[in-house]
C-alpha positions as CSV (number, residue, x, y, z in Angstrom):
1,X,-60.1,61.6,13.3
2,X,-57.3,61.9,10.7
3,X,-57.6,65.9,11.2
4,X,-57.2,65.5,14.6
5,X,-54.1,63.7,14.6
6,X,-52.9,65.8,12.1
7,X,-53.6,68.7,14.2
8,X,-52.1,67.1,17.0
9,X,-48.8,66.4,14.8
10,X,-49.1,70.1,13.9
11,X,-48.6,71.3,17.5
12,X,-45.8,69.7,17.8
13,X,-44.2,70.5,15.0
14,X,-42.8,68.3,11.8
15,X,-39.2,67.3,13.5
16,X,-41.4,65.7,15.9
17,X,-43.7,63.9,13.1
18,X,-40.4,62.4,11.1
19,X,-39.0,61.5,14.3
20,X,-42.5,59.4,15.0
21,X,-42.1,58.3,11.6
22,X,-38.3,57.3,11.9
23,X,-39.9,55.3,15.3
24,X,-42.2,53.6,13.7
25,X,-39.5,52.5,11.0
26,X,-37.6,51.7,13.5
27,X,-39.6,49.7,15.2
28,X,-40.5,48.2,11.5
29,X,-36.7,47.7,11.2
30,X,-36.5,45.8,15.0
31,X,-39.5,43.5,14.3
32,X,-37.8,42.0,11.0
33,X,-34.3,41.9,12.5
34,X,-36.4,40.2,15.5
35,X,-38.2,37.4,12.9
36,X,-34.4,37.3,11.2
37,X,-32.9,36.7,14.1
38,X,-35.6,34.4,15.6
39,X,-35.2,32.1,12.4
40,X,-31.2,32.3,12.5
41,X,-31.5,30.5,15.8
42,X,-34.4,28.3,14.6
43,X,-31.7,27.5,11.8
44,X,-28.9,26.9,14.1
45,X,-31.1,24.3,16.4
46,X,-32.1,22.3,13.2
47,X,-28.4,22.6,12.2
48,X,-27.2,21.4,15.8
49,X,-29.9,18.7,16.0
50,X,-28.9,17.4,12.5
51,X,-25.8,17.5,14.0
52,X,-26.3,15.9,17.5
53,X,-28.2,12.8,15.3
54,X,-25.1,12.5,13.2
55,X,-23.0,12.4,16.1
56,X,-25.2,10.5,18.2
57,X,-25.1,7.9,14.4
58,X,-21.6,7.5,14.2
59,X,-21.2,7.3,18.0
60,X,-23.8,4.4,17.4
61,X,-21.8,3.0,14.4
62,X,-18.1,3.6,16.5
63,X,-19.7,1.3,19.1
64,X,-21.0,-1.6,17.2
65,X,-17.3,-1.3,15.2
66,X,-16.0,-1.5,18.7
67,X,-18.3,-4.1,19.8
68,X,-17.3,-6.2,16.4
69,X,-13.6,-5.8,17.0
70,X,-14.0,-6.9,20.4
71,X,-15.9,-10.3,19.2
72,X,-13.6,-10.8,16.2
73,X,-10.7,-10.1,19.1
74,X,-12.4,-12.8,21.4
75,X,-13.0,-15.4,18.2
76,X,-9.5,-15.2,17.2
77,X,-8.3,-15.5,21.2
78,X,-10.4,-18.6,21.1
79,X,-9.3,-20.2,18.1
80,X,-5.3,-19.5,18.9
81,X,-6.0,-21.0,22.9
82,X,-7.5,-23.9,20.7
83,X,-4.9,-24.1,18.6
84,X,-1.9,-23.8,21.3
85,X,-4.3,-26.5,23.1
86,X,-3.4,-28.9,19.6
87,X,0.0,-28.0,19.2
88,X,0.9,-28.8,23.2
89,X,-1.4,-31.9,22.2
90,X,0.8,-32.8,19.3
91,X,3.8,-31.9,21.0
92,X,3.2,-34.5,24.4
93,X,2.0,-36.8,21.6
94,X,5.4,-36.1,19.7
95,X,7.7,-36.5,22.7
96,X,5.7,-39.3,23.7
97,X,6.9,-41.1,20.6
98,X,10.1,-40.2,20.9
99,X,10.8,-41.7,24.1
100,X,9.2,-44.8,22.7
101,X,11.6,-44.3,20.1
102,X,14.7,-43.8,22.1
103,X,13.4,-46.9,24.5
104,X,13.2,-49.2,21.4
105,X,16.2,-47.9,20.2
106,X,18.1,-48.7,22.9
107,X,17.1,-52.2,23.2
108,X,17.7,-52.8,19.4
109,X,21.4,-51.8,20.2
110,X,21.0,-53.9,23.7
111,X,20.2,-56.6,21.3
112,X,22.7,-56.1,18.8
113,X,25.3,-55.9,21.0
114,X,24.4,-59.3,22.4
115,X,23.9,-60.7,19.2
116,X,27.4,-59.7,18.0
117,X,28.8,-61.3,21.4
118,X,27.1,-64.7,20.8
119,X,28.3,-64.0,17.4
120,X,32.0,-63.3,18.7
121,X,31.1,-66.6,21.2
122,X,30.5,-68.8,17.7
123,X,33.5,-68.0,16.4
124,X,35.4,-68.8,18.8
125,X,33.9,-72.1,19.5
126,X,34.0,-72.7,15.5
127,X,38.1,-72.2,15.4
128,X,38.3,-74.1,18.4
129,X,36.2,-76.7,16.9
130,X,38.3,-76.3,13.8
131,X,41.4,-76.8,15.9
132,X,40.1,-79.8,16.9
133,X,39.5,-81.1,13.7
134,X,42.2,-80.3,12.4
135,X,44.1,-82.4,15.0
136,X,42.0,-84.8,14.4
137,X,42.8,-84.8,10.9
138,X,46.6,-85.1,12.1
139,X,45.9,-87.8,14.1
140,X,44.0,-89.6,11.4
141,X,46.7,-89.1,9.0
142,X,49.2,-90.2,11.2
143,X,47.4,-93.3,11.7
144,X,46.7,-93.9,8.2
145,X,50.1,-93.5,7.4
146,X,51.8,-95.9,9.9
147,X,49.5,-98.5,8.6
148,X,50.6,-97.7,4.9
C-alpha cells in the first residue's frame, strides 16, 4: 500500500507531494491555532465571569452601603425630629414660665406700688398726727404756764 501511494505521488510529480505535505502542515498549523484560539476564548469567559462575579460583588456590597446609609440617614432623621420635638417641648415649657414670670412680676410691682402708697398714706397721717400733738403740746404748755 505504501508503494502504491508512492507511485501515485510519483505520477504527479514531487511539487505536488511537498504541496500535499505543506497541506497537511497546514492543516497541522490550523488545528493548533484552532485549540489556541479555542482556549483564548475559554480564557476570556473565565476572565469575564470572574469579572461579572466581582462586579456583580461590589454591586452587592454598593447596595447594602447604600442600604446602611439610608438607615443611618433615617436614624439620625429620627433622632433630630425627636430632638426638635424636646427643644419645642422645652421651649413652650420655657415661655410658659416666663409668662408666669412676667404675671408675678407685675403683681409684685402692683403690690409694691400700693404698699408705697399706704406707706406715703402713713406718713401723712403720722405728721398730721404729729401736728396735732404738737398743738397739743402748745396747748398743754400754755395751760401749765397760766397756772404757774
Amino acid at each position: 500500500m505504501a508503494e502504491s501511494v508512492l507511485d501515485h505521488a510519483a505520477a504527479f510529480g514531487a511539487e505536488w507531494f511537498f504541496a500535499f505535505l505543506v497541506a497537511i502542515g497546514f492543516g497541522i498549523l490550523a488545528k493548533q491555532l484552532l485549540n489556541e484560539y479555542q482556549r483564548n476564548n475559554e480564557r476570556k469567559a473565565e476572565l469575564e465571569e470572574r469579572n461579572a462575579a466581582r462586579q456583580a460583588e461590589l454591586e452587592l456590597k454598593r447596595e447594602e452601603r447604600k442600604r446602611d446609609e439610608l438607615n443611618e440617614r433615617a436614624q439620625r432623621d429620627r433622632e433630630r425630629s425627636e430632638m426638635e420635638g424636646r427643644i419645642a417641648a422645652q421651649m413652650e415649657r420655657s415661655n410658659n414660665i416666663s409668662e408666669g414670670l412676667q404675671a408675678a412680676m407685675e403683681s409684685l410691682r402692683a403690690s409694691t406700688a400700693a404698699l408705697h402708697d399706704e406707706i406715703r398714706e402713713s406718713r401723712e397721717h403720722s405728721h398730721d398726727m404729729a401736728n396735732k400733738v404738737d398743738h397739743i403740746y402748745d396747748r398743754v404748755d400754755l395751760i401749765y404756764e397760766k397756772e404757774n
